[in-house]
C-alpha positions in Angstrom: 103.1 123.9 135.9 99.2 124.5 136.4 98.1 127.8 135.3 94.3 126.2 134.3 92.2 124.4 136.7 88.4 122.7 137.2 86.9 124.4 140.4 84.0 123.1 142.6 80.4 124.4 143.0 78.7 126.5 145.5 77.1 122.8 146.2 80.3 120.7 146.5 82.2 123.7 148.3 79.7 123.2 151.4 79.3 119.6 150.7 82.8 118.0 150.4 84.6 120.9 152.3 82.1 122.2 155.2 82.7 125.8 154.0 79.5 127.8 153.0 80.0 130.7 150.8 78.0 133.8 151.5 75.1 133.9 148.2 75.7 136.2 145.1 78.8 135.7 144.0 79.1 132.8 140.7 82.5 131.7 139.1 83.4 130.0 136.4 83.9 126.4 135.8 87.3 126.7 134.4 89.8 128.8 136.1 92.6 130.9 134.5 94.9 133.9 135.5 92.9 136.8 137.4 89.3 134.4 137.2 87.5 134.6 140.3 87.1 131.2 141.9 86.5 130.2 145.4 89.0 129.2 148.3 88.8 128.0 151.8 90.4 129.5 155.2 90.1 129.3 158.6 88.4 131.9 160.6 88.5 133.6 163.7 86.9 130.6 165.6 88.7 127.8 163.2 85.6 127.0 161.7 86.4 126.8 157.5 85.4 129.7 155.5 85.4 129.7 151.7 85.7 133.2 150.2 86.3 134.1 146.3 89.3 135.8 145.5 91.5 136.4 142.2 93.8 133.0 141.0 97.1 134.5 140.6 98.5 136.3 143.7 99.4 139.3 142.2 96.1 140.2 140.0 97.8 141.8 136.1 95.7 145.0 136.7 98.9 145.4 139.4 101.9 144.5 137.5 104.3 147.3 137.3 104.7 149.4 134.2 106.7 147.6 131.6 105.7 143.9 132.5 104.0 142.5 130.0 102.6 139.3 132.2 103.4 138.2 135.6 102.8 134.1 136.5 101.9 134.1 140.4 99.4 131.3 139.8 101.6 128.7 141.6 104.5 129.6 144.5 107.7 127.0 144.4 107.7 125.2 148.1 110.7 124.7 147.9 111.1 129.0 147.6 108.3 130.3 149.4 110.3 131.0 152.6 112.7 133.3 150.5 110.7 135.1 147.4 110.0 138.3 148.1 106.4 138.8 147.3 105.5 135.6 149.2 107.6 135.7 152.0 105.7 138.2 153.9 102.3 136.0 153.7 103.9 132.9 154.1 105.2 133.7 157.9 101.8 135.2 158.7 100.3 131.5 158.0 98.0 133.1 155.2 97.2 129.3 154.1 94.2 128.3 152.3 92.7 125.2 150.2 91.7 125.4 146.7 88.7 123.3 145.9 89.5 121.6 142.7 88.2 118.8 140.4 90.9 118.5 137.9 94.2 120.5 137.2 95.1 120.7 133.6 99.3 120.2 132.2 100.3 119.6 128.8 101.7 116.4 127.8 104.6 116.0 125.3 104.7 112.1 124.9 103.5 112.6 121.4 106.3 115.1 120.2 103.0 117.9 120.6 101.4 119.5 122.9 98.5 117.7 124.3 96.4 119.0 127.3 95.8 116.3 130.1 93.6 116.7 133.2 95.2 115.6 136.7 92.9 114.6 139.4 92.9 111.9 142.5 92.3 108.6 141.2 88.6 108.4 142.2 88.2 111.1 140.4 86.5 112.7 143.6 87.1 116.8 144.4 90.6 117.4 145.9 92.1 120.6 147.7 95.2 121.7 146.9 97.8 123.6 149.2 97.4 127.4 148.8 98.2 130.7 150.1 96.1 133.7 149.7 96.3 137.8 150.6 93.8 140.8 151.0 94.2 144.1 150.5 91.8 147.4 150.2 90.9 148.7 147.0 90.6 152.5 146.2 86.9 152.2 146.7 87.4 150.3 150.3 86.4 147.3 149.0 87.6 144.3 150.4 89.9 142.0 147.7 91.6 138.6 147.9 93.9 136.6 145.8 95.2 133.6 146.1 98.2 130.8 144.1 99.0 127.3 144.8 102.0 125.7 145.9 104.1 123.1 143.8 106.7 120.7 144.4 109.1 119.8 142.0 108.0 116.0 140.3 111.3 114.7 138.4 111.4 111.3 140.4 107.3 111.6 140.2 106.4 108.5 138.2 102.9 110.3 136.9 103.9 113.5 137.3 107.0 113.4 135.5 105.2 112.7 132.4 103.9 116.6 131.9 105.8 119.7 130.3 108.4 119.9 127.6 111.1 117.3 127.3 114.8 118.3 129.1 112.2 121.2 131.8 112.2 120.5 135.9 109.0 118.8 136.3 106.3 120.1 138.9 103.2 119.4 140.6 100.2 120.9 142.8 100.3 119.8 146.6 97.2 118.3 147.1 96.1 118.2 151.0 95.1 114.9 152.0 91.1 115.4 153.7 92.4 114.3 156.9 94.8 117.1 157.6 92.4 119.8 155.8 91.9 121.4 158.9 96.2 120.8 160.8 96.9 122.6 157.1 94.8 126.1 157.5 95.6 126.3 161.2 99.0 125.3 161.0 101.2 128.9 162.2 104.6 127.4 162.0 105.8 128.5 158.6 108.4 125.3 159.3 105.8 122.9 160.7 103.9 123.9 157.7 106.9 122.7 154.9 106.0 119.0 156.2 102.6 119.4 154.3 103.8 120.6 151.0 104.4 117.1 149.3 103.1 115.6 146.2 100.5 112.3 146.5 102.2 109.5 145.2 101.7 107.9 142.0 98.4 105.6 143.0 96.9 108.4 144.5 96.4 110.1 141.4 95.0 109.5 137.7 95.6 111.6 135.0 93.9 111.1 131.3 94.1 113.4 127.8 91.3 116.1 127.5 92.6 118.2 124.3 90.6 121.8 124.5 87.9 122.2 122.2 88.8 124.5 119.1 88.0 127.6 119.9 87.0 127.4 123.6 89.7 129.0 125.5 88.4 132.4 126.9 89.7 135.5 125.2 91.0 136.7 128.2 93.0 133.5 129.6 95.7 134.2 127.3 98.6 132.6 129.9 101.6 130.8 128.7 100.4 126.8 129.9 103.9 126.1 130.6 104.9 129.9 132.6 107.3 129.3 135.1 107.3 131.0 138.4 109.2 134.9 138.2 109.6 137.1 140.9 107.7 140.2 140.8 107.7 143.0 143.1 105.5 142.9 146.1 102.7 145.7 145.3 101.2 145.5 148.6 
């Protein structure tokens, strides 16, 4: 499922999703694990709010002793209500869009991997369904975190096309722009289930776009195919 995604620019955030972002903070252009990259909330007046937190809801600086890696980029809808380290943030309503222009899955059609890019099919930036967390660090500053949800995509018609031949299939909820705002100020955990479906086929367009040798960051070393695990809740 997605572990690597295209974000937006300060630019597009305000834009496309009416959600300034205070100035000083930059991100990259290509998001992997524990990458800062901006999301969007509601705030106290239910005006949208972007802020910039860590992709992966439990940041790897946390995992306990003895894990080697923990995958808490994407939360199973189907799960959320249930997994531990989610369950507590998903019936406080802690939901949040993550600005995207294209989410990346590898493609086995070819009997190899191949990396393909996933985006609406105007090629326009999307938001995807997320929930996000805060906590205090030891110096009292302020940190977020955020994952997105999927769905599982074995009846998918595009969808179905991505990860290894014989694995369940998945894919991001994307929010349609309509119900951006019914989404982050939604407080009915069960209310909030109806909005965690997948676009159908024509909504979407998805085309090869094989890394460049040699460009993956040093640190981004996920697994592209890591499947959700349940982790401890560290806070």
């Amino acid at each position: 499922m997605c572990v690597n995604y295209i974000t937006v620019s300060r630019e597009i955030a305000l834009a496309r999703f009416n959600a300034a972002l205070d100035a000083g903070e930059d991100w990259a252009n290509e998001i992997y694990q524990d990458y800062r990259a901006p999301f969007i909330i509601h705030d106290e007046k239910g005006d949208r709010k972007a802020l910039v937190g860590s992709y992966g809801f439990i940041p790897q600086k946390y995992k306990p002793p003895g894990v080697t890696r923990m995958t808490t980029m994407n939360v199973r809808g189907e799960e959320v209500g249930s997994k531990r380290h989610y369950k507590k943030h998903w019936l406080e309503s802690k939901l949040c869009l993550v600005p995207a222009m294209a989410v990346y899955e590898p493609n086995w059609e070819t009997g190899s991997h191949v990396r393909w890019a996933i985006g609406v099919a105007e090629r326009a930036p999307f938001a995807m369904a997320g929930m996000w967390r805060s906590w205090e660090e030891d110096d009292g500053v302020i940190a977020h975190s955020f994952t997105q949800f999927t769905m599982n995509a074995d009846d998918h018609l595009l969808l179905n096309r991505f990860h290894r031949p014989g694995e369940e299939k998945r894919g991001v909820v994307i929010i349609r722009p309509e119900d951006y705002d019914n989404w982050l100020s939604c407080k009915n955990p069960e209310l909030a289930r109806a909005y965690l479906q997948l676009l159908p086929p024509e909504a979407l367009t998805a085309w090869p776009e094989p890394r460049m040798s040699g460009s993956k960051p040093a640190k981004a070393k996920v697994d592209e195919e890591a499947s959700d695990k349940e982790q401890p809740t560290l806070f």
